[in-house]
N, C-alpha and C positions, 0 to 999 in steps of 0.2 A: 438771467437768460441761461436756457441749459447749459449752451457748446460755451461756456465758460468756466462750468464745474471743473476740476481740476481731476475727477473720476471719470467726468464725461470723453468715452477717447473718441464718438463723433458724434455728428447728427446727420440723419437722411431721414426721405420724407415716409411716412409712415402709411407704402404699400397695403394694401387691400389684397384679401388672400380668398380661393373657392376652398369649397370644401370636396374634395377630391371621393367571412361572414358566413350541414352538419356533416355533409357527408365530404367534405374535405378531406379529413383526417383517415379517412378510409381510402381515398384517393391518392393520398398522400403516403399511404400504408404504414402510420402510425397504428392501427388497427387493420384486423378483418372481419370482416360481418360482426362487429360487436367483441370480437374478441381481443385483446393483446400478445401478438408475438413477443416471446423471450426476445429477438436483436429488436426489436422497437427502442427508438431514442427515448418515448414516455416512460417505459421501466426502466433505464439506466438513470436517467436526470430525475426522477420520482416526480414525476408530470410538473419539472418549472420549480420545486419546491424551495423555498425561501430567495426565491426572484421577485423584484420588485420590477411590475411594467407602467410606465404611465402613460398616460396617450392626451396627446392636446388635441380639442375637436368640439363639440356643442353639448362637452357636461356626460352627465349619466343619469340612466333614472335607477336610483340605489334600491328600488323594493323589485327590483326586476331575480328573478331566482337565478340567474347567472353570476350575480354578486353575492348572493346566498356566502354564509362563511363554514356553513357544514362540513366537518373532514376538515378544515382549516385547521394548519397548526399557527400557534403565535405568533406574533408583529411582529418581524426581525428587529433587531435590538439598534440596531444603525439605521432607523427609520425616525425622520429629523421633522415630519411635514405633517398638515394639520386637516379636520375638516371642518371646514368654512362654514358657518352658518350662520349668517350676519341677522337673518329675519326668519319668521318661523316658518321654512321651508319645507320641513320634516326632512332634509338632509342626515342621514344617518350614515356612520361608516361603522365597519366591524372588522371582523380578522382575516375577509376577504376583500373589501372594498374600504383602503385602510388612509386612502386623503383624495379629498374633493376639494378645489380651488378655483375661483373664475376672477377674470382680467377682463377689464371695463373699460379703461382710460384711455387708451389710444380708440377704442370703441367710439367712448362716448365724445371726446376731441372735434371726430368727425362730424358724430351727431347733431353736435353744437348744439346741446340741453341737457335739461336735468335726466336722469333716468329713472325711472319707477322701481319697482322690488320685482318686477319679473328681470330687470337686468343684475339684481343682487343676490346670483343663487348659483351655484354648480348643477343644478337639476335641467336635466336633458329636455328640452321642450319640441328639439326637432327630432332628435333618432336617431342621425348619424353616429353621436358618439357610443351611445348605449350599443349598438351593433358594432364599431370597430374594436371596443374596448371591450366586447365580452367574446371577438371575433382570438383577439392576442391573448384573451387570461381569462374568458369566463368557466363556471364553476359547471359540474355537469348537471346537466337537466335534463330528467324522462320525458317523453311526451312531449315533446316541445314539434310545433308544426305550422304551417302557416293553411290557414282557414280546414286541418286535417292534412294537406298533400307534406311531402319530406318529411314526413314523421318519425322522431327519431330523438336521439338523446344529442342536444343542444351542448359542446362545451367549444372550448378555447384552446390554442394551441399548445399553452401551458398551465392546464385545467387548475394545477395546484399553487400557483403565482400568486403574489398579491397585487394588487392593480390600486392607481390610483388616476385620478380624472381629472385634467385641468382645462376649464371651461375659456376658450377662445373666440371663439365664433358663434356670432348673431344673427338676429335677419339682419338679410342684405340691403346694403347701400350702394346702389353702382354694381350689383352684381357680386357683389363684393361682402366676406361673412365672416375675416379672418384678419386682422393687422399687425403688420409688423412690432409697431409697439407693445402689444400684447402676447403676441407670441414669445418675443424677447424675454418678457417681465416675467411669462411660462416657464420657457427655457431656464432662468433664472433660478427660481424658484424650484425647479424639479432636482434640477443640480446639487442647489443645498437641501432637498429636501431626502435625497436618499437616493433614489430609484437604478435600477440597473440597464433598463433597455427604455428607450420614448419610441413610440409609434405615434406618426404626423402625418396622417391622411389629409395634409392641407397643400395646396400649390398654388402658383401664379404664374405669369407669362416666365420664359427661363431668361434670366438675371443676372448681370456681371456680379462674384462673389461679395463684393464688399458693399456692394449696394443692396446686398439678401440680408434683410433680416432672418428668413427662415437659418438661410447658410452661417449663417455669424452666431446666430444660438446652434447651431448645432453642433460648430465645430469647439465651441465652450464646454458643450455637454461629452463630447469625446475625450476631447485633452482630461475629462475628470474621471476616463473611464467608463464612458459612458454609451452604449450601443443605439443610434441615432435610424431609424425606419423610416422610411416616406414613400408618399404613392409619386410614379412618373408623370402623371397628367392623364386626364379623357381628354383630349385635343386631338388623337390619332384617326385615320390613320396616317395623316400626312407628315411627311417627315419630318424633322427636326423640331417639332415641337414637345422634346423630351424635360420639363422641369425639374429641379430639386438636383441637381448634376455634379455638386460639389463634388469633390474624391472621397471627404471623409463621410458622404452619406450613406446609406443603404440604398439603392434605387430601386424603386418593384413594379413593374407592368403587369397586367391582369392579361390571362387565359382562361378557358373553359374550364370545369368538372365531366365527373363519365354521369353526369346527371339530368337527365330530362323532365322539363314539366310538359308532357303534349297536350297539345289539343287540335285536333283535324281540321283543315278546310274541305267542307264535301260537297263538290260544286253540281250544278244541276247536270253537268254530261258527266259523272259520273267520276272525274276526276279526285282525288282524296290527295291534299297537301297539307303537311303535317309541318303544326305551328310549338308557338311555347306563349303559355299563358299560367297566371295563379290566379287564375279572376274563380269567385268562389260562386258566381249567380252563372246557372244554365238556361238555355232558351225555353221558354215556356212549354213548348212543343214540340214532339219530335220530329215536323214537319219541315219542309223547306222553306226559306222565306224571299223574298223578295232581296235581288243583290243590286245594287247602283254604284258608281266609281263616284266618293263622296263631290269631287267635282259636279258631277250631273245635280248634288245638292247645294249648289250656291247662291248666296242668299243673292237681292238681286245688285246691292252695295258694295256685294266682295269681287274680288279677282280671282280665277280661275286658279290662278297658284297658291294663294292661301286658303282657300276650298278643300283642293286638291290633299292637304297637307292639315286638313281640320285645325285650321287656326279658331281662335275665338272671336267667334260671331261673324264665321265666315257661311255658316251652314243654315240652309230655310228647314225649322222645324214643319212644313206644310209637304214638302219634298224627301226629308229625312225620316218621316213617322215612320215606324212597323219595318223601317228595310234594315237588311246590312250593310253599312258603309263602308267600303275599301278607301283606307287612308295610303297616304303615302307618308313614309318615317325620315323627320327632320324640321327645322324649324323649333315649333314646341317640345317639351315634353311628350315621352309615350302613354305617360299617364292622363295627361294635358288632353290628348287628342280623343281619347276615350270618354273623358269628361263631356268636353263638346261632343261628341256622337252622344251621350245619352239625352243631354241637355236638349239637341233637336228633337230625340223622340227616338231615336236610332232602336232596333232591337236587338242591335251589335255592330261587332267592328271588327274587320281583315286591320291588321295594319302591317305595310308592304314594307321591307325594304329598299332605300335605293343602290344603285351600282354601286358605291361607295362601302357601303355596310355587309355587302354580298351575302354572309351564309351567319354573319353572326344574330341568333334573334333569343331576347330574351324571356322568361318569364316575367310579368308583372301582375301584381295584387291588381286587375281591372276595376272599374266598377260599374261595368255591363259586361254582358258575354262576349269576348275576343278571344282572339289568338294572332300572333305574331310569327309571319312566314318571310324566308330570304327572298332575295332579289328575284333570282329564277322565277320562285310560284310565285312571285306576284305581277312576273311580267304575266305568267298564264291568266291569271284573274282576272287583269286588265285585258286581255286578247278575249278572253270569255265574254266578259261582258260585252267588248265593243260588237262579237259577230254572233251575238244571241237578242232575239228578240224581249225576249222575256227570263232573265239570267236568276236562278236562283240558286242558296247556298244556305246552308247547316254549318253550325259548329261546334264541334264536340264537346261533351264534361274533360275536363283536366284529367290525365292518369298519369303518376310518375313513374318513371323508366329508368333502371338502374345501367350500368355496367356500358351505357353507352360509349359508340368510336365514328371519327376517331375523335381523340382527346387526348390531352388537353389541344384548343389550336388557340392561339391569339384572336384573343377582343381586338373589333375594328377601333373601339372608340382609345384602345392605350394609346400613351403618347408614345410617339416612334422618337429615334437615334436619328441621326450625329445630333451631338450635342452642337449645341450655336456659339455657345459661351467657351467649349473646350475640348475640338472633336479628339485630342490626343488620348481623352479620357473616355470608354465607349459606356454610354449610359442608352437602357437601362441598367443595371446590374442581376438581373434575375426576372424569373415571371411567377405569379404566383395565382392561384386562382381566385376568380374577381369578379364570375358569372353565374348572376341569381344564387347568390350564396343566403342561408337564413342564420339570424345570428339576434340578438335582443333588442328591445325597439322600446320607445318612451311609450307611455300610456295616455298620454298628453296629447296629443295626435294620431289620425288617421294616418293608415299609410301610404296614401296620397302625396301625404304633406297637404293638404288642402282642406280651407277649413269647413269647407260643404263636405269633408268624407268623416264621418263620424262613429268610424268602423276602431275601433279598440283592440290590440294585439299586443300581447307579449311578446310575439317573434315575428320578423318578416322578411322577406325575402329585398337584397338591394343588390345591384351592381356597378362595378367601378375599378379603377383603381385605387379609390379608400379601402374597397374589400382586400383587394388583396394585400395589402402592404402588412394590414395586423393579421394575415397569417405568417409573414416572414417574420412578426415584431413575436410571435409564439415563439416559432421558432428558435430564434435568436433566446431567448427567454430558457429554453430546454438547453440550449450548448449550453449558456452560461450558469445554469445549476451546474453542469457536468464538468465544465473547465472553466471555472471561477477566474482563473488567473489569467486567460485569452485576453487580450485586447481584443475592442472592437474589430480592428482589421483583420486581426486573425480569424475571428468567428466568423467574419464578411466572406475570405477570403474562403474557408471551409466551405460554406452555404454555395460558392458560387462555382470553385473546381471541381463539388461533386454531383453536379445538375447536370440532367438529361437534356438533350436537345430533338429527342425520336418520341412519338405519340405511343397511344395503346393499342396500337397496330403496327408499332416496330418500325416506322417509317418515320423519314423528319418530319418535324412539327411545321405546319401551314397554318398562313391566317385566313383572316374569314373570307378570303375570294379564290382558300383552294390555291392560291401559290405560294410556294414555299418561303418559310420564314426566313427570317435572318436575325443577327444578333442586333440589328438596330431595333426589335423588336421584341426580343427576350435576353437580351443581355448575354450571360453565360449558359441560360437555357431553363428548365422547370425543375423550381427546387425538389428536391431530397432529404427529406432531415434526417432518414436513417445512414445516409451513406454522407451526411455533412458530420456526425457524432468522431469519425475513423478518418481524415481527409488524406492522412497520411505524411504530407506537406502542406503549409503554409506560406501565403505572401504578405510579410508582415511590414506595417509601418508605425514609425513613433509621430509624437507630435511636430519635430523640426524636422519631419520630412512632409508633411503638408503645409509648414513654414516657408522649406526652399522651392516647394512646388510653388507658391505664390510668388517668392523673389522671382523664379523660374519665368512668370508672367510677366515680370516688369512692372510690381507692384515696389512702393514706392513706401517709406519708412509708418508714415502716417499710415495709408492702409493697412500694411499690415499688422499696426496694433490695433486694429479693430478686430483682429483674431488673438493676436498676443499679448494685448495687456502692459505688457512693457515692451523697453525698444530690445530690437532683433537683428544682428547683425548679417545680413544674407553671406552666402559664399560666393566666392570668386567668382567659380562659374558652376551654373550645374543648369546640366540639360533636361527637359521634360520626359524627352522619350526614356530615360532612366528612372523615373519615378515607378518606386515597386507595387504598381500596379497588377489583382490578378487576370487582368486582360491586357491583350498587346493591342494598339492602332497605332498605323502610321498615317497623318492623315495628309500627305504631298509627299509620294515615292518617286524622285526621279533618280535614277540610276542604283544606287545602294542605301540603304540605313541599318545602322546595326542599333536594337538597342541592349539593356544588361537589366537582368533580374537579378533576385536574392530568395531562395527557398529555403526555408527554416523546416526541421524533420519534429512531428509533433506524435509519431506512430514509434512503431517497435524498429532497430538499425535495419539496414538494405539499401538494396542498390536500383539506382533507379533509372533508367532508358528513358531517352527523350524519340519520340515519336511523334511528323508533321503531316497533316496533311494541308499543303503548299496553297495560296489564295491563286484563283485563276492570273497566268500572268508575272506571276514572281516566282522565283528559287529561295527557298527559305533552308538556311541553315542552321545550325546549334553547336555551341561551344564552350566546356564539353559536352558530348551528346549523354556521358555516363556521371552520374553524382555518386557517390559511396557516402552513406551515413552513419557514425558508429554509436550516437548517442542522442535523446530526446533535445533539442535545446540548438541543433548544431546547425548551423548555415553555411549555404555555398552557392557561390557566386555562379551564373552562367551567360552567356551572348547568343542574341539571336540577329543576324543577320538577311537580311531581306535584299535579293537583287531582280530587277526590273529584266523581264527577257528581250527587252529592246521597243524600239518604236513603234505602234499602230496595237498599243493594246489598249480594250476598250475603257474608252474614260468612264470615271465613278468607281463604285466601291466592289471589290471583293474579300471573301471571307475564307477563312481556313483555320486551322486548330491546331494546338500544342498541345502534346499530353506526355507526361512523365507517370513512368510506373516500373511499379517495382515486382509484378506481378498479380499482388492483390489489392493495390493503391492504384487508383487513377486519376490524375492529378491534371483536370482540361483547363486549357486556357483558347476562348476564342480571339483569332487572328484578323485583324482591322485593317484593309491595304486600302488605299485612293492612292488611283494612279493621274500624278500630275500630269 
């Protein structure tokens, strides 16, 4: 029996995990229009050069030209890991795509059966991973586009990285594409296999830590030095459903690009509402067609609500012929529901927003003529139809639209903050963009995912927060060329004190219903990587301080060697709100709480000013408010003190910020208050 091995330090049950991407990096002003700024982080760090990223996720398809090894310099010499090729897969690795490896057993466990040779292969058969994994490190590619629109040259955050693939996630069972078992046995292997940064666009419901496999590999992969990525969750936008929350992880939430795919809705009064669509087929005519609220199509078996909402085999092809159906967005898929509109006959498809999703809409590779409008225009389509006799509408070819505002704003579908498992710790930790990003896709499948689409792409458009996690896993990948010697928390802690929180309109960043964001939503705010390179200060942690952080919980000798390995003696006492975290939350303020930071100077000496601006409701002070630094390496202690301005403030949370500078250093920490 396992949990008797004398190596085994537990056993729990083996969780089922989802699986959670060009003008980014322009966005991001690592470039402009194609060119490289002299301060760019890409010319300092030589685009990622002898970084190794790996990424766990559904495999790679290795003949994709984002693996390409062109310009490749050699296999770093400290590169321990293999490519798997048990059957004749044509799995190929070279000096850019330098190990492929897939994990079965906890898979197949579940399966309860033998598995065949499509489960004996690292080769990408869904997409996902070929797109996250050439989203963090892929090679540059001309001409790369999805059916012609975003066309452009295709790479990865650290174009010059070597990447490697370790195959976790299958189709699903229960929903479910990812397992513990296997991710561990990942984790495991990536560890001794070399790598420098993992990016884990995988999550699950959020998890007490010792019960996460994800959290328990990752914090393995840390303690070895190792920079650990993951997306927050699509469960948003309702609160607290923020996954992957550990301290020692990276957390990433998904926001917009300044990038538009449009396409018009031109309604018969003459109305023009402007949608996002990749769908590559235009209406045969430039005429208007016939519009119906896909409800008026319901078959005569279905419910008005899954009509409504173009569920499957909810629509009468007799009712649906030759019209455009307005769906309503939710339930299925948005690919799903365009399926079914053509399946009835549809000649297209509106597909609305609900109040929920308000202004976020995305592009998708369709496979009839649509476009996708916010909540607002689709209440008007709905209002059109109902007070028109004879309601018609057009919908435009695709045209992409650069330099759009504002942006970035927060995806409705991130997972939002407070954490469930540890509001002391504010997750997400960053935002990174996650909207209709095009990045490398299997050739194995449509990009559907569905086996009726039989459309073949080297590139395609997806969104999520898997997208955006492996651009913070590039990232992260570029520091770590440039300061080899950063701990993970240091390069965390850099990415996160020099993020923006104000859009490309100078104003703060909102989510998609147009009210203003907050940091339960973007964590410290939308990365930077030019101004993560300089941070100035750092908030630095060792491994036995995400040790006492656990005693800190009242975690108990046995759990905590499921992080440690061996036994761990906790300390006497040590308080949460001490852990040197680069965000502050207090999450129950009744009258005072002071806690205590440690900033480390990783810039040139100076002197640095601390500057608050106060959460509604409290007097936030700093102690000393002045740090003096005379050398690289040196730390100094400070307090921040938070006092309540008395009774009848309003319950829930408020936000505020700390910022240390020295001038040309600005060093933000956002401020976490619940007033008990």
């Amino acid at each position: 029996m396992p949990f008797k091995h004398p190596k085994v330090v537990s056993v729990f049950l083996n969780k089922g995990r989802k699986l959670h991407t060009t003008r980014s990096w322009d966005f991001l002003r690592l470039e402009k229009d194609g060119a490289i700024p002299a301060g760019s982080l890409w010319k300092k760090s030589r685009f990622g050069s002898d970084t190794i990223i790996g990424n766990l996720d559904t495999g790679v398809w290795p003949e994709s030209k984002s693996f390409s090894d062109e310009g490749m310099g050699p296999i770093p010499s400290k590169w321990r890991g293999t490519c798997q090729s048990d059957i004749n897969d044509g799995v190929r690795c070279n000096r850019k795509l330098i190990g492929a490896r897939y994990f079965n057993k906890g898979y197949s466990a579940l399966l309860g059966g033998k598995l065949n040779d499509t489960y004996r292969t690292a080769r990408d058969h869904q997409g996902h991973g070929s797109h996250t994994l050439s989203t963090a490190g892929g090679n540059f590619v001309h001409g790369a586009s999805v059916f012609g629109y975003g066309n452009g040259t295709a790479k990865g955050g650290s174009p010059n990285a070597h990447v490697a693939a370790y195959k976790v996630c299958w189709p699903p069972i229960d929903d479910n594409e990812c397992f513990d078992a296997d991710l561990m046995a990942a984790f495991d292997a990536a560890i001794s296999d070399g790598v420098d940064v993992l990016s884990v666009s995988v999550g699950g419901d959020p998890t007490e830590f010792f019960n996460d496999g994800i959290s328990i590999g990752a914090f393995h992969a840390v303690k070895a030095g190792i920079s650990v990525v993951l997306s927050a969750g699509n469960s948003g936008p309702t609160p607290g459903t923020v996954s992957n929350a550990s301290p020692w992880m990276f957390t990433v939430g998904a926001s917009t690009l300044d990038r538009e795919f449009t396409s018009y809705v031109e309604l018969g009064n003459n109305k023009h509402l402007k949608g996002a669509s990749l769908a590559p087929v235009t209406l045969p005519s430039r005429t208007s067609y016939p519009l119906i609220s896909a409800e008026q199509a319901k078959a005569a078996n279905a419910s008005a609500a899954d009509a409504i909402l173009c569920q499957p085999g909810s629509l009468d092809p007799k009712k649906a012929k030759g019209k455009i159906l307005a769906c309503l967005r939710g339930g299925n898929g948005r690919l799903d529901k365009g399926k079914q509109a053509l399946l009835a006959g549809a000649a297209g498809m509106i597909l609305a927003n609900s109040e929920e999703t308000g202004n976020e809409v995305i592009a998708d590779p369709h496979l009839l003529p649509a476009t996708h409008i916010n909540f607002t225009d689709g209440a008007t389509v709905f209002a059109y139809i109902k007070s028109t006799k004879n309601p018609t509408a057009y919908i435009t070819p695709v045209n992409t639209e650069l330099g759009t505002k504002p942006a970035p704003f927060m995806a409705s579908f991130s997972s939002r903050g407070p954490s469930l498992i540890e509001p002391s710790i504010l997750k997400p930790d960053i935002t990174a963009p996650g909207v209709s990003i095009i990045a490398a896709f299997t050739e194995y499948a449509g990009p559907t995912e569905d086996e009726s689409d039989k459309r073949k792409m080297p590139f395609t458009s997806q969104s999520g927060t898997s997208m955006s996690c492996p651009h913070v896993s590039g990232i992260v990948g570029l520091i770590k060329s440039l300061h080899p010697d950063w701990s993970p928390a240091a390069i965390k802690s850099a990415i996160m004190t020099s993020a923006r929180t104000r859009d490309n309109t100078g104003k703060p960043m909102v989510d998609s219903s147009n009210k203003r964001a907050t940091p339960f939503a973007y964590g410290s705010g939308h990365v930077r990587p030019n101004a993560a390179m300089d941070p100035g200060l750092v908030y630095d942690l060792k491994v036995d301080d995400y040790l006492n952080f656990l005693c800190a919980r009242g975690y108990n000798e046995s759990m905590i060697r499921r992080f440690s390995e061996k036994p761990y003696a906790c300390p006497k006492s040590y308080n949460l709100a001490n852990f040197n975290y680069p965000s502050i939350s207090v999450p129950q303020l009744s009258g005072s709480a002071t806690v205590t930071r440690k900033v480390k100077n990783v810039g040139s000496p100076g002197t640095y000013k601390a500057r608050v601006r106060s959460p509604a409701g409290v007097t936030v002070s700093v102690k000393p408010s002045t740090l003096t630094f005379k050398k690289i390496g040196e730390e100094k202690e400070f307090r921040v003190t938070f006092k309540s301005k008395g009774d009848g403030q309003p319950a829930g949370y408020a936000f505020g910020r700390l910022i240390w500078s020295d001038g040309r250093h600005h060093v933000r920490s956002p401020l976490v208050v619940k007033h008990k």
